[in-house]
N, C-alpha and C positions, 0 to 999 in steps of 0.2 A: 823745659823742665818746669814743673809747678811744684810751690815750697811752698810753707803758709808757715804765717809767727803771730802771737798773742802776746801784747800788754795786758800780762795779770796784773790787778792792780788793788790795793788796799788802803786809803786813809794817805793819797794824794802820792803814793809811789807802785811802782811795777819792779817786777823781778829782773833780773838777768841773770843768765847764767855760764861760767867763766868753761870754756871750751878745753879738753884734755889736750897736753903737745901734742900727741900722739895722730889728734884726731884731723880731718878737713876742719881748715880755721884754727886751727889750737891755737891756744895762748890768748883768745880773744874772747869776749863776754858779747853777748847777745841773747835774746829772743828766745824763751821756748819755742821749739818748733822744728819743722823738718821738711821732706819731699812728702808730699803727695804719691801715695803707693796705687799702682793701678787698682782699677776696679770702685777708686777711695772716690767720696767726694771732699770739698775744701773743709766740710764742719767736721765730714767725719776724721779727717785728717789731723785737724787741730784737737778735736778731742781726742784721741789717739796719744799725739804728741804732750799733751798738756799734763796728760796722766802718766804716761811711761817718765817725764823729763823732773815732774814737780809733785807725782803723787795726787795732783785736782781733778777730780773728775768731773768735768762741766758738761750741763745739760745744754741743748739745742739752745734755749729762752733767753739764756745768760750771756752769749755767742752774740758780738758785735762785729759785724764787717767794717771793716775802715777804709779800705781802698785795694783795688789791686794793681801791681805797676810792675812795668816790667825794667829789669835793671841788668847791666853787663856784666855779668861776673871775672874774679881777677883773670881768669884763664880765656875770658875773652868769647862763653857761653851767655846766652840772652836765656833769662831766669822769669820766669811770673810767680811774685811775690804776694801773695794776700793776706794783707795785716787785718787783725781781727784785736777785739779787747773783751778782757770780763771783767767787772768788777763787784769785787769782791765784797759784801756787807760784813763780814767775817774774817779776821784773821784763818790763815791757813798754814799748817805746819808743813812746809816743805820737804820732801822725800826724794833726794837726788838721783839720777840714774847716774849710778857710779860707774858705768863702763863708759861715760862721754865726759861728765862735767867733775870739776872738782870742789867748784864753790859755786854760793848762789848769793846775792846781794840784791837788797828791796832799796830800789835810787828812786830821786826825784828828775823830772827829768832837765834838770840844770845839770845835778851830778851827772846825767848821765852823759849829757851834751860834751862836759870839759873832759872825759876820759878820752885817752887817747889808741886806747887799745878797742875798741869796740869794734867787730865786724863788721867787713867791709858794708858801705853802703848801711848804716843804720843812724850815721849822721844824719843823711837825704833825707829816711824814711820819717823821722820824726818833724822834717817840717814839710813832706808832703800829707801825712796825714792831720799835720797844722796842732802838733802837738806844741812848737817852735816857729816864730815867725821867721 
């Protein structure tokens, strides 16, 4: 399975946002983002996601690759992850898709680090893409 997640980010922080009980992951904060739908590619994926989850709609230009890695999910599925980043010269009002997330929160990423609720695996990710030593 391929997923892709974006660090939107603004004036030295990026978003999260807090997962529905309901939903895969609930109760956890993470990454815009989602599965890679057939047919899709990874940019078109993440803009896709970026706009349905936050309302942004990012052009190709703006779209940073950060790495892609593959990681074990809790059920024990091998996942390829490609984190991507925008950032932002502009404040941006966010627009939640309310059938997934309930809140959304602009952290640094120390905040984000000492959380302890963060989906799975977004520890890792922040010091493989050496956002964290």
């Amino acid at each position: 399975m391929r997923v892709v997640g974006c660090f939107l980010e603004y004036d030295d922080k990026f978003i999260l946002l807090h997962r529905l009980p309901h939903k895969a992951d609930g109760n956890t904060w993470g990454l815009p983002g989602g599965k890679v739908e057939d047919g899709e590619s990874d940019i078109e994926a993440i803009q896709r996601e970026l706009f349905e989850e936050t309302g942004y709609q990012a052009s190709v230009e703006e779209i940073e690759v950060l790495s892609t890695d593959d990681f074990i999910s809790p059920r024990g599925d091998t996942v390829t992850y490609i984190s991507h980043r925008v950032k932002l010269n502009n404040p941006h009002s966010i627009t939640l898709e309310e059938s997934a997330h309930s809140a959304y929160r602009w952290v640094t990423i120390e905040e984000a680090d000492s959380m302890d609720n963060l989906i799975h695996g977004l520890h890792d990710l922040f010091r493989i893409v050496r956002l964290l030593a």
